[in-house]
C-alpha positions in Angstrom: 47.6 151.4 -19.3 44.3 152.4 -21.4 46.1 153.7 -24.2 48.4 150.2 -24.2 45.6 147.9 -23.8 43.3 149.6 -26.5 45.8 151.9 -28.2 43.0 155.1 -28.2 45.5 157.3 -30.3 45.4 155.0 -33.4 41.9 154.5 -33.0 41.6 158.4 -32.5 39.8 158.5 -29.5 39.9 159.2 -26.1 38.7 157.8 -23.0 35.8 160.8 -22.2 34.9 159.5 -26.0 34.9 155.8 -25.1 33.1 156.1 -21.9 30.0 158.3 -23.3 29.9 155.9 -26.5 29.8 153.0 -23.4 27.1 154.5 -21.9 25.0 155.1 -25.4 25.2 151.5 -26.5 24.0 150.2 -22.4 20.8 152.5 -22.6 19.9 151.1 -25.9 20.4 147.9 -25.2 19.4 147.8 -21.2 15.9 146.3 -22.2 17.6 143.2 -22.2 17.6 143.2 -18.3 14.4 143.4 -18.2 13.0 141.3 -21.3 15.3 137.9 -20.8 14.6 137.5 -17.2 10.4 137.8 -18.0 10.8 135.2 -21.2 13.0 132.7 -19.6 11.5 132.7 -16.7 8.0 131.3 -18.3 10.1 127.8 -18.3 9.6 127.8 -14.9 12.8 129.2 -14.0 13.7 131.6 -11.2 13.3 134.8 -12.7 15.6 136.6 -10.0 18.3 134.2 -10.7 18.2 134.7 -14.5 18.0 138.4 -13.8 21.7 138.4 -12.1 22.7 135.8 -15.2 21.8 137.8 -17.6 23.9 141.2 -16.2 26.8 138.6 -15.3 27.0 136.9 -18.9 26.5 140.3 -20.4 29.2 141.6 -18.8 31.6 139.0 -19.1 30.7 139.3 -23.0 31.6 142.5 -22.9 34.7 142.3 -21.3 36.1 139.3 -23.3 35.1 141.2 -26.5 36.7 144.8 -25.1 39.9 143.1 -23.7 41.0 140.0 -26.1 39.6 141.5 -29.4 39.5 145.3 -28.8 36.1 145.8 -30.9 33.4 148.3 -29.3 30.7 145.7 -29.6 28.6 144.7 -26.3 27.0 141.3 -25.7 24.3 140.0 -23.8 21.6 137.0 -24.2 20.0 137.4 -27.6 16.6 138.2 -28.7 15.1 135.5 -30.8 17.7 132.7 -28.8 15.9 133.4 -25.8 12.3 133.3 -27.2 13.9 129.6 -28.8 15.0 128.6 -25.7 11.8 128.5 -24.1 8.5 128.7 -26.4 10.7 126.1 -28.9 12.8 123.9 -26.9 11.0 124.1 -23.2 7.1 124.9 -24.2 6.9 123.4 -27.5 9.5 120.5 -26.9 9.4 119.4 -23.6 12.5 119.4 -22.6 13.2 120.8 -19.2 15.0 124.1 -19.1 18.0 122.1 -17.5 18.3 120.3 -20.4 18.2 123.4 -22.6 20.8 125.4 -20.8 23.2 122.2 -21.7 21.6 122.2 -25.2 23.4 126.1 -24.9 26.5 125.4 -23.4 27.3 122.5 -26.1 26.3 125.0 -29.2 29.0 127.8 -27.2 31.8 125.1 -26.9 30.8 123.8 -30.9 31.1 127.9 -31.8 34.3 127.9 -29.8 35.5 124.9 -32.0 34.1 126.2 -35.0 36.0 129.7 -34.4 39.2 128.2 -33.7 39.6 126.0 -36.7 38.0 128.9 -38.9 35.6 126.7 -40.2 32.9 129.6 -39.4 34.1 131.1 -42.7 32.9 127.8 -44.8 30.0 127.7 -43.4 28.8 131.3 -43.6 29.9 131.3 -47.2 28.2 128.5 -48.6 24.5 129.5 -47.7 22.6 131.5 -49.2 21.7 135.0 -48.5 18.1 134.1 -49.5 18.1 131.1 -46.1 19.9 134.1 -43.9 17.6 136.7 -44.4 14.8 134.1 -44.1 15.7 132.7 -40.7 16.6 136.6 -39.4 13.0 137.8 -40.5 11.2 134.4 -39.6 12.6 135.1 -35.7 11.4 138.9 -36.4 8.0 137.4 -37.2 7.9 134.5 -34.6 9.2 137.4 -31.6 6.2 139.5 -33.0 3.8 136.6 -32.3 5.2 136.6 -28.9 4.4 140.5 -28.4 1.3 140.1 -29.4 0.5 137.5 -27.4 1.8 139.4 -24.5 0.0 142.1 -25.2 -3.3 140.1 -25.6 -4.0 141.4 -28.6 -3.8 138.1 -29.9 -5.3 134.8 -27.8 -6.3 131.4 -28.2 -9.5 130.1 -29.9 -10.7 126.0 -29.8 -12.0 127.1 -33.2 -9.4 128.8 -34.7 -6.3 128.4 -33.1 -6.2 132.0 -32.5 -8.4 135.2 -32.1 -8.5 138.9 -31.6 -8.6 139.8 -27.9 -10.2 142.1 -25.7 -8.9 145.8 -26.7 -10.5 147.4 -24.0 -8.6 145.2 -21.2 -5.5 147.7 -19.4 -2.9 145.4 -20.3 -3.6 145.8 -24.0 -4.1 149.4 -23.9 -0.9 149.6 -22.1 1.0 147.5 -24.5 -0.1 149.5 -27.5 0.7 152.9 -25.6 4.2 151.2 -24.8 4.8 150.4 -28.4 3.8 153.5 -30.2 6.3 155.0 -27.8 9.0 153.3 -28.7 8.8 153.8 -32.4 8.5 157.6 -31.8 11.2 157.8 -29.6 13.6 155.7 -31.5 12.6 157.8 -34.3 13.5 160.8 -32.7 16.5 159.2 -31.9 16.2 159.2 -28.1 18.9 157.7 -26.3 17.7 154.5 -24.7 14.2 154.4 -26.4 13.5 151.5 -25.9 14.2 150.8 -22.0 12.4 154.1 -21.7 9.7 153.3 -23.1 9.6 149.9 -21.1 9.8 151.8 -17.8 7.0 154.4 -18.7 4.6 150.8 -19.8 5.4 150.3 -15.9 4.9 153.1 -14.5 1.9 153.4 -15.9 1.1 150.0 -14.8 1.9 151.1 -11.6 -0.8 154.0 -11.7 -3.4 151.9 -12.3 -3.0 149.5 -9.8 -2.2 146.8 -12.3 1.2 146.6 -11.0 3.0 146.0 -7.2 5.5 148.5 -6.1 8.7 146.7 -5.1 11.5 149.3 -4.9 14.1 150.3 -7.3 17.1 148.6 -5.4 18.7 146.3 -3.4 21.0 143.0 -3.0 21.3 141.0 -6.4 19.3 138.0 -5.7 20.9 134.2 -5.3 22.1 132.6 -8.5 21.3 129.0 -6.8 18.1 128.2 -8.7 20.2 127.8 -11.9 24.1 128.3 -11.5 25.7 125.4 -12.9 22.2 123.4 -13.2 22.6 121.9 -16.7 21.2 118.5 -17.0 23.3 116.4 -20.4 20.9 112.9 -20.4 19.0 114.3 -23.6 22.0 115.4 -25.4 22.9 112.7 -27.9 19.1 112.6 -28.8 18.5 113.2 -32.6 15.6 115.9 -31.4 18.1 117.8 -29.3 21.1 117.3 -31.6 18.9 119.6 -33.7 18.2 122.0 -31.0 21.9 122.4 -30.4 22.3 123.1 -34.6 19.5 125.5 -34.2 21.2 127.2 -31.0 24.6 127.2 -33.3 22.7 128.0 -36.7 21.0 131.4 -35.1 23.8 132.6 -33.2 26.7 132.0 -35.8 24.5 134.6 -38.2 23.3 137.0 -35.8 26.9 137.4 -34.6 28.7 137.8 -37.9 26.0 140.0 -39.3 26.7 142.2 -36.0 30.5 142.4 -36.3 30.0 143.2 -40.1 27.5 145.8 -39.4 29.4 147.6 -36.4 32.8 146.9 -38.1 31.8 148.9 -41.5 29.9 151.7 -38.9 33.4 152.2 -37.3 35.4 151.9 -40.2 37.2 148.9 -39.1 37.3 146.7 -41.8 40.8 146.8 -43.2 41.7 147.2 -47.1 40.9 143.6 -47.9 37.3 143.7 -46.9 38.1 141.5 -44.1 37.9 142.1 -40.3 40.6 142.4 -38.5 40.7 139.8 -35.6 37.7 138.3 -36.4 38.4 135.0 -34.6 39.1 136.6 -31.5 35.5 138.5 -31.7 33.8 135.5 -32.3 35.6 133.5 -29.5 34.4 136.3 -27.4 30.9 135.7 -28.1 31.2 131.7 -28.1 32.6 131.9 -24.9 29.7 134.0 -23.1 27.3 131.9 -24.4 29.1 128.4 -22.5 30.0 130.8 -19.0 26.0 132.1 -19.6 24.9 128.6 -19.6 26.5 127.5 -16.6 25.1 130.8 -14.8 21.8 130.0 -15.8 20.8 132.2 -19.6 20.4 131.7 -22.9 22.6 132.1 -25.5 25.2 135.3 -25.8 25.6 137.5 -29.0 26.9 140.6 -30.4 24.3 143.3 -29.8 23.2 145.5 -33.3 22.8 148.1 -30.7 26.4 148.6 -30.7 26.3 151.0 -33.5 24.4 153.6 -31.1 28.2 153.8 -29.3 30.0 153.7 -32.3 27.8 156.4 -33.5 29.1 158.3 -30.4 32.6 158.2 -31.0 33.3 154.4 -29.6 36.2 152.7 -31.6 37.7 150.4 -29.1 37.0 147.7 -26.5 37.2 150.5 -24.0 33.6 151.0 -25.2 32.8 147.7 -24.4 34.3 147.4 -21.1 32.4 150.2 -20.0 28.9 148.5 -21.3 30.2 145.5 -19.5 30.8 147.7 -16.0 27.3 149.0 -16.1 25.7 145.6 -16.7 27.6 144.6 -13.0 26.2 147.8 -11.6 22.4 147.0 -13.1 23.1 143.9 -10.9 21.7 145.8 -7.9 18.3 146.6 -9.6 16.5 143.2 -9.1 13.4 144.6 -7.7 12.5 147.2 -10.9 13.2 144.1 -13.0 10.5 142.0 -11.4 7.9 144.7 -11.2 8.2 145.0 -15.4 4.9 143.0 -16.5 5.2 140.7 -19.8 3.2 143.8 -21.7 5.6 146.3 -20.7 8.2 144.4 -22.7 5.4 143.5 -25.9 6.5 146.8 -27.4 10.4 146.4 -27.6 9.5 142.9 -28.8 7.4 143.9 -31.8 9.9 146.8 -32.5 12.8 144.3 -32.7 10.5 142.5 -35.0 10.6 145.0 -37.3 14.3 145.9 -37.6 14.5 141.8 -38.2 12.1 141.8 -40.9 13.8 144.8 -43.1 16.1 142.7 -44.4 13.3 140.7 -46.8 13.8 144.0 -48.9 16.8 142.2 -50.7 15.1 139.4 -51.4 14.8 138.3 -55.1 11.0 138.1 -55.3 11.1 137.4 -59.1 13.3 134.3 -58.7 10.7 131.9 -57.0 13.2 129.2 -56.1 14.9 132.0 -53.9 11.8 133.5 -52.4 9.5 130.4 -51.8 11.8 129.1 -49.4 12.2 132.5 -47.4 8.5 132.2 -47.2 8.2 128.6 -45.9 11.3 129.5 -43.1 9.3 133.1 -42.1 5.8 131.9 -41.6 6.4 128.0 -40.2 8.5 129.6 -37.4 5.8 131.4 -35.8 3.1 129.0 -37.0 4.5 126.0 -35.7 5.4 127.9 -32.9 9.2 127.1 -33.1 12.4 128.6 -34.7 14.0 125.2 -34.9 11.3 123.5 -37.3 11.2 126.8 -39.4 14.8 126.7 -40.3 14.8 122.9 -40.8 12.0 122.9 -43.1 13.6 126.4 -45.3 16.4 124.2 -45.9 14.9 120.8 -47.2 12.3 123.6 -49.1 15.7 125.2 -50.7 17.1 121.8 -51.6 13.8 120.8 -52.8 12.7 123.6 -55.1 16.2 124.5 -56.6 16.7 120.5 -57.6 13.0 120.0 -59.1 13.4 123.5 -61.1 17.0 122.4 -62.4 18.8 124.5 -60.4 20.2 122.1 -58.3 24.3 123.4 -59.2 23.3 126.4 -57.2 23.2 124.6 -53.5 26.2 124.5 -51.8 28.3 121.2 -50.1 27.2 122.8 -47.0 23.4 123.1 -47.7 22.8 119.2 -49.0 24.5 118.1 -46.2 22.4 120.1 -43.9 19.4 119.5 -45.4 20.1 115.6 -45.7 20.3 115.9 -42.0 17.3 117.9 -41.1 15.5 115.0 -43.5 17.2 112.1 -41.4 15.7 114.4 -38.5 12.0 114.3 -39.5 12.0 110.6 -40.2 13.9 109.3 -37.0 13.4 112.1 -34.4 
């Protein structure tokens, strides 16, 4: 039945080969479990109902992207989304997080749409790697913010918005220890660095009575506080309408940068340079994020992470399905989640930070009209405090620069429409 469903022979593996690359690509990407529930849950939400949300959307990722499209690539809520969802669109917006969970499901049913008339392609095409890499790194720099406040390394100040905290204070110490950590283990190439790393900040939490002991298992919690609690009334506003692009913009990029990333690590891109059922991964992903947002969690992606199991042998959705079994089973660790403070997770924040920032090194810093804008999308996004407003302002920036330096043949259909919307946006919303 294995070898019909995923054909293993052509793929030359086996399923010892695809289980062990399963389990490789869950411990690197575990964190997850414990970093979405602690982020989403500063909305106000339950954080033991986002906790079960999180493993059930994972896993239903997983098994939509192992079964229909037969690519060993896991999925769970993404990092960057999730910080959008609630320091942009709940925090920094007002919006409830009802409101944004509807904001979610419509940009999963739009990426469905967009998937299924392959208009994904014309899209991805027409902007510019220069606006890519600048929204990717402007997340990495916005999610570093968010570490460091966690961390307390860096606090408010009536004077100057922000200042240096206390360095001496446990938390900080603890977050710093949990950081260095997880760039030497990673380094060393430790299997599951990062969630180690996370559990150790804990433990050592624990130690020094800065931490309650809970347990390591039990009964998944209710999913009542937010299954199926999406509230529409805002939608058609031109503020959310943005929110939704945002949601759509972000997870349309991280996704097909993931499948072209794992797809060229596994050698799956066939003699045209083109993927191989490439609609069917992305309706795997489009779809998690709608069924996440009636379960109660940010958006879905493709996680990088992926390429651990692929490293291990993993060619198939096997791989996959087996990520998406062990997210069930994490299902019945509620209480280690909700002992992880908000420091314990600062480290595997900061060090996502950093893989999202290495991709400014193919920037075109000599060309001005290409690098200005990457500037303006990085530092606004953390500055302003939201992911949305960062990518709206890199695009009217592009428009701008490339049309007052007679460049303006260079910007795509796509890009003047976009940016004539995100300009209707700032007057009107």
């Amino acid at each position: 039945m294995l070898e019909k469903l995923f054909k293993l022979s052509e793929h030359k593996t086996t399923v010892k080969t695809e289980i062990i690359a399963g389990i490789t690509t869950f411990l690197t990407m575990a964190y997850i479990i414990f970093v979405n529930p602690s982020i989403l849950s500063a909305t106000g939400m339950d954080e033991g109902s986002v906790f079960v949300a999180t493993c059930l959307a994972a896993a239903v990722g997983c098994f939509i992207m192992g079964v229909v499209a037969n690519y060993p690539i896991a999925q769970a809520p993404g990092m960057g989304l999730n910080a959008f969802f609630t320091y942009s669109v709940v925090l920094g917006m007002g919006y409830t997080w009802q409101v944004a969970l509807a904001a979610v499901f419509v940009s999963g049913v739009l990426f469905i749409l967009l998937s299924l008339f392959k208009i994904r392609e014309w899209i991805i095409n027409s902007i510019p790697m220069s606006l890519r890499t600048g929204i990717s790194a402007g997340i990495g720099l916005f999610l570093a913010f968010i570490a460091l406040q966690n961390a307390q390394i860096v606090v408010d100040n009536p004077a100057t918005l922000v200042s240096v905290g206390d360095f001496t204070s446990l938390p900080t110490i603890l977050a710093a220890v949990g950081f260095f950590l997880t760039i030497a283990l990673v380094y060393r190439g430790v299997t599951g660095a990062v969630m180690i790393a996370i559990l150790a900040t804990t433990v050592l939490g624990i130690i020094f009575g800065d931490v309650q002991w809970h347990g390591v298992m039990s009964m998944p919690p209710s999913m009542a506080p937010t299954f199926l609690k999406l509230d529409f009334s805002h939608i058609f506003e031109v503020g959310m309408i943005s929110v939704v692009f945002a949601f759509l913009f972000v997870d349309l990029f991280d996704t097909a940068g993931t499948l072209v990333g794992v797809a060229q690590k596994a050698d799956l891109i066939g003699e045209d340079g083109k993927i191989p059922r490439l609609n069917k991964a992305l309706l795997a992903d489009s779809t998690a994020t709608s069924i996440g947002a009636l379960l109660g969690t940010s958006n879905t992606t493709s996680y990088v992470e992926s390429t651990a199991g692929v490293a291990a042998g993993g060619r198939t959705g096997l791989t996959a399905v087996v990520v998406g079994i062990l997210f069930l089973l994490a299902l019945f660790f509620s209480p280690l989640a909700g002992m992880i403070p908000a420091y314990a997770t600062a480290g595997a924040l900061f060090y996502v930070a950093i893989l999202m920032l290495s991709g400014l090194v193919n920037i075109d810093w000599h060309d001005l009209t290409e690098a200005a804008p990457v500037v303006v999308t990085c530092l606004l996004m953390p500055l302003t405090y939201s992911i949305a407003e960062g990518i709206v302002l890199g695009f009217i920036s592009y428009t701008a620069i490339k049309v007052l330096s007679g460049k303006g043949r260079e910007i795509s259909a796509s890009v003047w429409v976009m940016s004539a919307i995100f300009v209707a946006k700032l007057i009107f919303a």
